[in-house]
RODO-2510 file (C-alpha; in nm, 4 decimals, decimal comma):
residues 291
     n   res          X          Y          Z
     1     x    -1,0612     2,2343    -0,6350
     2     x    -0,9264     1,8712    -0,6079
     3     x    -1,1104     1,6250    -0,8347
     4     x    -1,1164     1,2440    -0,7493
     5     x    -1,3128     0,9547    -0,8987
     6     x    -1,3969     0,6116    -0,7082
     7     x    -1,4488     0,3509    -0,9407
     8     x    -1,4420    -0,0436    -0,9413
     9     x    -1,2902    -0,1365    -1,2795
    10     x    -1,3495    -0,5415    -1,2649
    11     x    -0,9636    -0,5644    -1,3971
    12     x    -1,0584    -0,3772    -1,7109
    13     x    -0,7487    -0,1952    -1,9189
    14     x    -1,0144     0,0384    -2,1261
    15     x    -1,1643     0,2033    -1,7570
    16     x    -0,7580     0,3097    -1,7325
    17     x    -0,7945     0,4963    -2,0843
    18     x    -1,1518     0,6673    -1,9323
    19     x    -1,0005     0,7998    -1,6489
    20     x    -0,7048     0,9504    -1,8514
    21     x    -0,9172     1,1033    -2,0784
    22     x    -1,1695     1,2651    -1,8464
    23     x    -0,8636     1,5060    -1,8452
    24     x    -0,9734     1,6833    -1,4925
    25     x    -0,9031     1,3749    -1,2647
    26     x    -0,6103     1,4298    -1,0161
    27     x    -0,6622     1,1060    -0,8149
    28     x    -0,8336     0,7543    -0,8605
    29     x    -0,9660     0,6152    -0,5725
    30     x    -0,9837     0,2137    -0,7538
    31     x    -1,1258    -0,0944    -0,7046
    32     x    -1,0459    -0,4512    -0,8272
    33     x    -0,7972    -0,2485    -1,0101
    34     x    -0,5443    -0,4602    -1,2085
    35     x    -0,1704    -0,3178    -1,4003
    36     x    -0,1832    -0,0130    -1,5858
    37     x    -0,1858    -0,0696    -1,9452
    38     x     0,1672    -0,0340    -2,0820
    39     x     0,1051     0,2682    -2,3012
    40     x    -0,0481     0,4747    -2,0164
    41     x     0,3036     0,4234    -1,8478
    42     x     0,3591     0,7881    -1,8283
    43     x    -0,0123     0,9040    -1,7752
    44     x    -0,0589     0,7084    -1,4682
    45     x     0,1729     0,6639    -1,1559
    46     x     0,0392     0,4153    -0,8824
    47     x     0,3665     0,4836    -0,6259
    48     x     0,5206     0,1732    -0,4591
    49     x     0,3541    -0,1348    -0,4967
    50     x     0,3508    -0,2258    -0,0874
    51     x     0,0728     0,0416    -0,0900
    52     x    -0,1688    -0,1895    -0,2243
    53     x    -0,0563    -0,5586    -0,2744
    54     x    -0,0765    -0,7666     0,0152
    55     x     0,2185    -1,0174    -0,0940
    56     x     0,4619    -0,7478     0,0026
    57     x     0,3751    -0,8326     0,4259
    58     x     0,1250    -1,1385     0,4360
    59     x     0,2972    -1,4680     0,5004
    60     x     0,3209    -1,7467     0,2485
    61     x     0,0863    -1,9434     0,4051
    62     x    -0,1470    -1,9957     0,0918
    63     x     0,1641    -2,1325    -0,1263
    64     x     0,0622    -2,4823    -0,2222
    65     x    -0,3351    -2,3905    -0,1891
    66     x    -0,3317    -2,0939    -0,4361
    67     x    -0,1222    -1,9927    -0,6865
    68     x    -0,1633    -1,6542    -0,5628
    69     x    -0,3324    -1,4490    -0,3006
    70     x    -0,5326    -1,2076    -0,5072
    71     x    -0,4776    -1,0499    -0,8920
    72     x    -0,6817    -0,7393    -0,8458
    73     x    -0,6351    -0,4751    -0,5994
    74     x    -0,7445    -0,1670    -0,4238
    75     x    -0,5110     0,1281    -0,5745
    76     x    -0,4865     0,5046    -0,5223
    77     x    -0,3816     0,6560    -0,8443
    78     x    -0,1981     1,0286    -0,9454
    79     x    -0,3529     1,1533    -1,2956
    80     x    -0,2235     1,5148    -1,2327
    81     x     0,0400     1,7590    -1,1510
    82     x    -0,1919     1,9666    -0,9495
    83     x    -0,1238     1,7476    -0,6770
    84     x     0,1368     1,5061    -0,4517
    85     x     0,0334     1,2010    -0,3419
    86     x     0,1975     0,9905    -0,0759
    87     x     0,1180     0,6446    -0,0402
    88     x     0,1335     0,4677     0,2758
    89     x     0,2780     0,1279     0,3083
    90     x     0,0895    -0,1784     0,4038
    91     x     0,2415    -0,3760     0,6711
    92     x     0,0598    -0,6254     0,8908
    93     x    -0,1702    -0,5776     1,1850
    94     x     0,0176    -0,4256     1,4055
    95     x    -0,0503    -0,1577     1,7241
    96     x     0,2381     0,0568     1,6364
    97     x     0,2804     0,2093     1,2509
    98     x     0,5811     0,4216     1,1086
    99     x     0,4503     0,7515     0,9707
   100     x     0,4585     0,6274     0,6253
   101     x     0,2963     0,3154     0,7226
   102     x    -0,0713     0,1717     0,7359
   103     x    -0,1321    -0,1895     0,9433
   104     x    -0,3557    -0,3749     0,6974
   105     x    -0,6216    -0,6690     0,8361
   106     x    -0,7374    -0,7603     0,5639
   107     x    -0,6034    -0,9132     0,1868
   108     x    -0,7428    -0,6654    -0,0654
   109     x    -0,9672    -0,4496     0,1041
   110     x    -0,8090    -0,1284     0,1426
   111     x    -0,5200     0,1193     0,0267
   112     x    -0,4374     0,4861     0,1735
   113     x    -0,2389     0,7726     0,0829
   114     x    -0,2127     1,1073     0,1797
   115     x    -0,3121     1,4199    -0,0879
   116     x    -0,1319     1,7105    -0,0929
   117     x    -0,2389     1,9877    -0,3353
   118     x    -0,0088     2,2173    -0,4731
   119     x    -0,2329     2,5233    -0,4306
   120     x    -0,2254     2,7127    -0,1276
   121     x    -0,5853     2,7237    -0,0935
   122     x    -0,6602     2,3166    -0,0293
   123     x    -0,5132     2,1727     0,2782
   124     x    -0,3758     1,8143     0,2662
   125     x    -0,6403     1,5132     0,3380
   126     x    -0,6215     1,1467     0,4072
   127     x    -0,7627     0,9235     0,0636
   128     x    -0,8455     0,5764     0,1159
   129     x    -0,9999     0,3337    -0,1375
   130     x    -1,2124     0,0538    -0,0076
   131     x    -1,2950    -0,2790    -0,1413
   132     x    -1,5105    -0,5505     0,0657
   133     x    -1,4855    -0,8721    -0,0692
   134     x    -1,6897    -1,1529    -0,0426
   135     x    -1,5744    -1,3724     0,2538
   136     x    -1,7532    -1,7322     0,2670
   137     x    -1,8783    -1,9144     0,5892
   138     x    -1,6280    -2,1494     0,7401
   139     x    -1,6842    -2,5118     0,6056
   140     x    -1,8210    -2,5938     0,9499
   141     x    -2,1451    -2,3728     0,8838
   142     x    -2,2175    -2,6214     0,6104
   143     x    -2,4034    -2,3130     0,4948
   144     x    -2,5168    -2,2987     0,1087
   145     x    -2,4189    -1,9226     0,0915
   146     x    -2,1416    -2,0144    -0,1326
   147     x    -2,0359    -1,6501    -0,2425
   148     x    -2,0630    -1,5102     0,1514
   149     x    -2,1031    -1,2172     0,2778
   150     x    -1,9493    -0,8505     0,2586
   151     x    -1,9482    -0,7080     0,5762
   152     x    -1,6554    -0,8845     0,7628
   153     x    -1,4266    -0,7105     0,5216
   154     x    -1,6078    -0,4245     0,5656
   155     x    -1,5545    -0,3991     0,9437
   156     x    -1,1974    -0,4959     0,8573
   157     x    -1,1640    -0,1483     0,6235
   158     x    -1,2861     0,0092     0,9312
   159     x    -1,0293    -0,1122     1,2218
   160     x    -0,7852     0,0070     0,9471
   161     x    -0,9027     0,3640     0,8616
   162     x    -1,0010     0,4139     1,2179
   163     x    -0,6152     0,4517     1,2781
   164     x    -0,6443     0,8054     1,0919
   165     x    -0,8548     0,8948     1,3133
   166     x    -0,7246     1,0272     1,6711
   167     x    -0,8906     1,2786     1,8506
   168     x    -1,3093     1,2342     1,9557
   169     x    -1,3770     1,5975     1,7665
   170     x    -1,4308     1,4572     1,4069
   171     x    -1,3596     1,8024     1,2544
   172     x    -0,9951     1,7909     1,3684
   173     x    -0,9489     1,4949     1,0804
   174     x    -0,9595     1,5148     0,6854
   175     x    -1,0349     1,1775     0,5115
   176     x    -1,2427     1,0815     0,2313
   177     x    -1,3031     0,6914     0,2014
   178     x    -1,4753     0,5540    -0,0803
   179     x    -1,5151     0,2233    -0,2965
   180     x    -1,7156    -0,0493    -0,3237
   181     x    -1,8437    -0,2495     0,0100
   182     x    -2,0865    -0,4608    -0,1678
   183     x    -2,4082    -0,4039     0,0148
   184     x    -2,7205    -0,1503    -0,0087
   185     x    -2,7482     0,1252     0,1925
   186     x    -3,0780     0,0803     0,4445
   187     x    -3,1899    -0,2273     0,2784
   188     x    -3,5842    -0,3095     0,4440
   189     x    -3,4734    -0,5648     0,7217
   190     x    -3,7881    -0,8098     0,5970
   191     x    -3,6366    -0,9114     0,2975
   192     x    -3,5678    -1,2561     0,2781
   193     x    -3,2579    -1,3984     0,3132
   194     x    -3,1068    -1,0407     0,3848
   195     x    -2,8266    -0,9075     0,5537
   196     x    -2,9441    -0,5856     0,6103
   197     x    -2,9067    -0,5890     1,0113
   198     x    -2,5601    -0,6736     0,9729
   199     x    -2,4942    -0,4265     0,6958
   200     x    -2,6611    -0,1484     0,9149
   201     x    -2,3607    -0,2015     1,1558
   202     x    -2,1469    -0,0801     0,8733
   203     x    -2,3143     0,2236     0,8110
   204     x    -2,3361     0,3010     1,2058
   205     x    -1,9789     0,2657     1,2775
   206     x    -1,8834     0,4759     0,9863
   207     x    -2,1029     0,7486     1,1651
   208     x    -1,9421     0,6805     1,4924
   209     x    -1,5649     0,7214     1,4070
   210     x    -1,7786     1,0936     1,2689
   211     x    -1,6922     0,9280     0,8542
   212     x    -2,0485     1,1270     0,6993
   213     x    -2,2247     0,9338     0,4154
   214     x    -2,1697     1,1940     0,1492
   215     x    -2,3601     0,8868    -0,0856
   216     x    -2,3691     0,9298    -0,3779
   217     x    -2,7698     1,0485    -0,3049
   218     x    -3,0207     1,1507    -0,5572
   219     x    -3,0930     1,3794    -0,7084
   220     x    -2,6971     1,3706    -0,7648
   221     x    -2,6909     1,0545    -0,9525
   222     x    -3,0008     0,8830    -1,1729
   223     x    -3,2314     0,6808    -0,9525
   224     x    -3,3239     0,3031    -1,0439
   225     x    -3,6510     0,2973    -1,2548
   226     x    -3,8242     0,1092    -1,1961
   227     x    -3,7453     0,1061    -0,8718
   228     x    -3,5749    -0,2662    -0,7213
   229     x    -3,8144    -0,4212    -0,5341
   230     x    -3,8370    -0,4910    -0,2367
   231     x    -3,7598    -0,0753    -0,2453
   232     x    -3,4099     0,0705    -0,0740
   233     x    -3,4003     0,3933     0,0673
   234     x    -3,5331     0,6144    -0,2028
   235     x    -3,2699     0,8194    -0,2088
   236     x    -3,0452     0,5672    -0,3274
   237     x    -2,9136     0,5642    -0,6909
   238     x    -2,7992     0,2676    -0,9094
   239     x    -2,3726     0,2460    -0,9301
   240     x    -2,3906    -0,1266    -1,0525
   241     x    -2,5188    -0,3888    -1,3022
   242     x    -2,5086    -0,7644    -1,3398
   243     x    -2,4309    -0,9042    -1,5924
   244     x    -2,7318    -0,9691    -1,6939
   245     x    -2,8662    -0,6211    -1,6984
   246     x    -2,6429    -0,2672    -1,8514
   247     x    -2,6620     0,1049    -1,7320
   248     x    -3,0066     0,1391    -1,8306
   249     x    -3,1613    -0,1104    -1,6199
   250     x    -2,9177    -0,0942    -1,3126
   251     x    -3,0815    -0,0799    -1,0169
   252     x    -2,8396    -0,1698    -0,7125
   253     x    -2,5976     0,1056    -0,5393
   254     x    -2,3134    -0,0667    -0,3926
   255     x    -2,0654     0,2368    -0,3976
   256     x    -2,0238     0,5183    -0,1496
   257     x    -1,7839     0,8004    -0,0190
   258     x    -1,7638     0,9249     0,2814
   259     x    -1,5867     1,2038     0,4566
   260     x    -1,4825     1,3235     0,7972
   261     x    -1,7441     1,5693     0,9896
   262     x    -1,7244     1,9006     0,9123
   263     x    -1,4424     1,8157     0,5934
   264     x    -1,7198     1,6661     0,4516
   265     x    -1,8282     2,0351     0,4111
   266     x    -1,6087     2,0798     0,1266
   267     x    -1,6888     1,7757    -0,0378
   268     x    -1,9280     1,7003    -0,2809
   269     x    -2,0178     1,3438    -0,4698
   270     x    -2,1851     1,2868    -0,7757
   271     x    -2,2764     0,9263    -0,9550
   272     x    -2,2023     0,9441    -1,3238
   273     x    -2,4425     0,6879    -1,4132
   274     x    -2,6460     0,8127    -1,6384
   275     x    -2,6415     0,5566    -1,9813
   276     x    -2,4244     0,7877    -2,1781
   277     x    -2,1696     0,8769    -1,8514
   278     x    -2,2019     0,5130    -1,6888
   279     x    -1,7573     0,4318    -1,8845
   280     x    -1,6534     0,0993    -1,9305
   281     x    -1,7136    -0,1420    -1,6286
   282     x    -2,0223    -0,2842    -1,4370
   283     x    -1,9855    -0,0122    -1,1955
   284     x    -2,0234     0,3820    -1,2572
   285     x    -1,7755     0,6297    -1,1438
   286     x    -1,8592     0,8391    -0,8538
   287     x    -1,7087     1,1737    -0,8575
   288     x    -1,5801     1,3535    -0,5929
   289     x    -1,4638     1,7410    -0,5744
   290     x    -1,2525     1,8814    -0,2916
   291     x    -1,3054     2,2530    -0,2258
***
């Protein structure tokens, strides 16, 4: 069995530590990940950098606006010997990709590699963290939604990972995809101000390209109590808190895995967010085993 773990870790160095020490972890599927701390050097091997920062193919077209594109990252991670991971490269949106290659649409949304376990018993699969971040309105909305909105980068992710995917029989793929896209999971389409139409679209495509929703779902993860109101699908379970909250009061899921039909067989997910499990950033870490 393959053991991964999706977390975001907000830029943290102590989630690094957690992850070393849960001692069973062969790959970290990371969010908003920033460098490894310099002790965990040898504990920790994140492969070339072009797999996950953006400056190594986007143009310079920000110099003089920022003084960088982004400081925090999507990564994929090797924590064991049990397996080999190779990272793909991200290059710019382009048709036509070299084998060790992934064309990349958006700035800090995504990275891939490929897993290969050493055993004889687990055939290779396809690993790909995702990250939607916030994109504002364009100043000519005027619009006051001054943080914006998650699902453009989320439909980014998508027209990248759908690349893995080549034949219409879903079973003939193996990927796993999972991170944080920002948004809840069948929010009620009433509530004010929402974007839960547009956040459905996310969920639907997933289904289409035959990616299942393997959640996390309760009962394999604590579920909000009290329950948020207005209510989310009751099956949903908390993976994030505010600032103004902890663990113990969380009530939003924002993370979720998902896994190609029929692979998705041998998967299972579990949310470690009970108070005592929940580690050391505002989101929990969602396990994953690979049968």
């Amino acid at each position: 069995m393959i053991t991964l773990v999706s977390w975001n870790i907000a830029k943290r160095h102590q989630p690094w530590r957690d992850l070393v020490s849960m001692g069973d972890v062969d790959v970290a599927l990371l969010q908003e990940a920033g460098r490894v701390p310099p002790d965990l050097g040898d504990r920790v091997w994140l492969g070339p950098e072009s797999h996950y920062d953006s400056h190594r193919w986007n143009s310079r077209w920000f110099e003089g606006r920022y003084p960088r594109l982004l400081d925090r990252w999507p990564m994929v991670a090797l924590l064991s010997d049990r397996v080999r991971v190779e990272w793909f490269q991200q290059v710019s949106p382009i048709s036509e990709v070299r084998a060790n290659e992934i064309a990349v649409s958006g700035i800090g949304t995504i990275a891939a590699a490929r897993v290969v376990p050493l055993d004889s018993d687990t055939q290779p699969f396809i690993a790909v963290s995702m990250y939607a971040r916030w994109m504002r309105p364009h100043p000519s909305t005027r619009s006051k939604w001054r943080v914006g909105a998650p699902d453009g980068s989320a439909h980014r992710i998508i027209s990248d990972l759908s690349a893995f995917i080549g034949d219409t029989d879903p079973s003939s793929h193996r990927i796993i995809a999972a991170g944080d896209l920002n948004m809840a999971y069948k929010l009620p389409p009433d509530r004010p101000e929402s974007f839960a139409e547009r956040e459905r679209t996310v969920f639907a495509r997933m289904e289409a390209l035959g990616m299942e929703l393997m959640g996390p779902r309760y009962p394999n993860g604590r579920p909000a109590a009290p329950p948020p109101e207005p209510p989310h699908d009751p099956r949903n379970v908390p993976t994030y808190h505010s600032s103004q909250r902890d663990p113990a009061t969380a009530e939003h899921q924002l993370d979720y895995v998902f896994a190609s039909r029929g692979f998705h067989e041998s998967v299972s997910v579990r949310a470690l967010n009970s108070v005592e499990d929940w580690g050391s950033s505002d989101h929990c870490r969602i396990v994953i085993e690979v049968d």
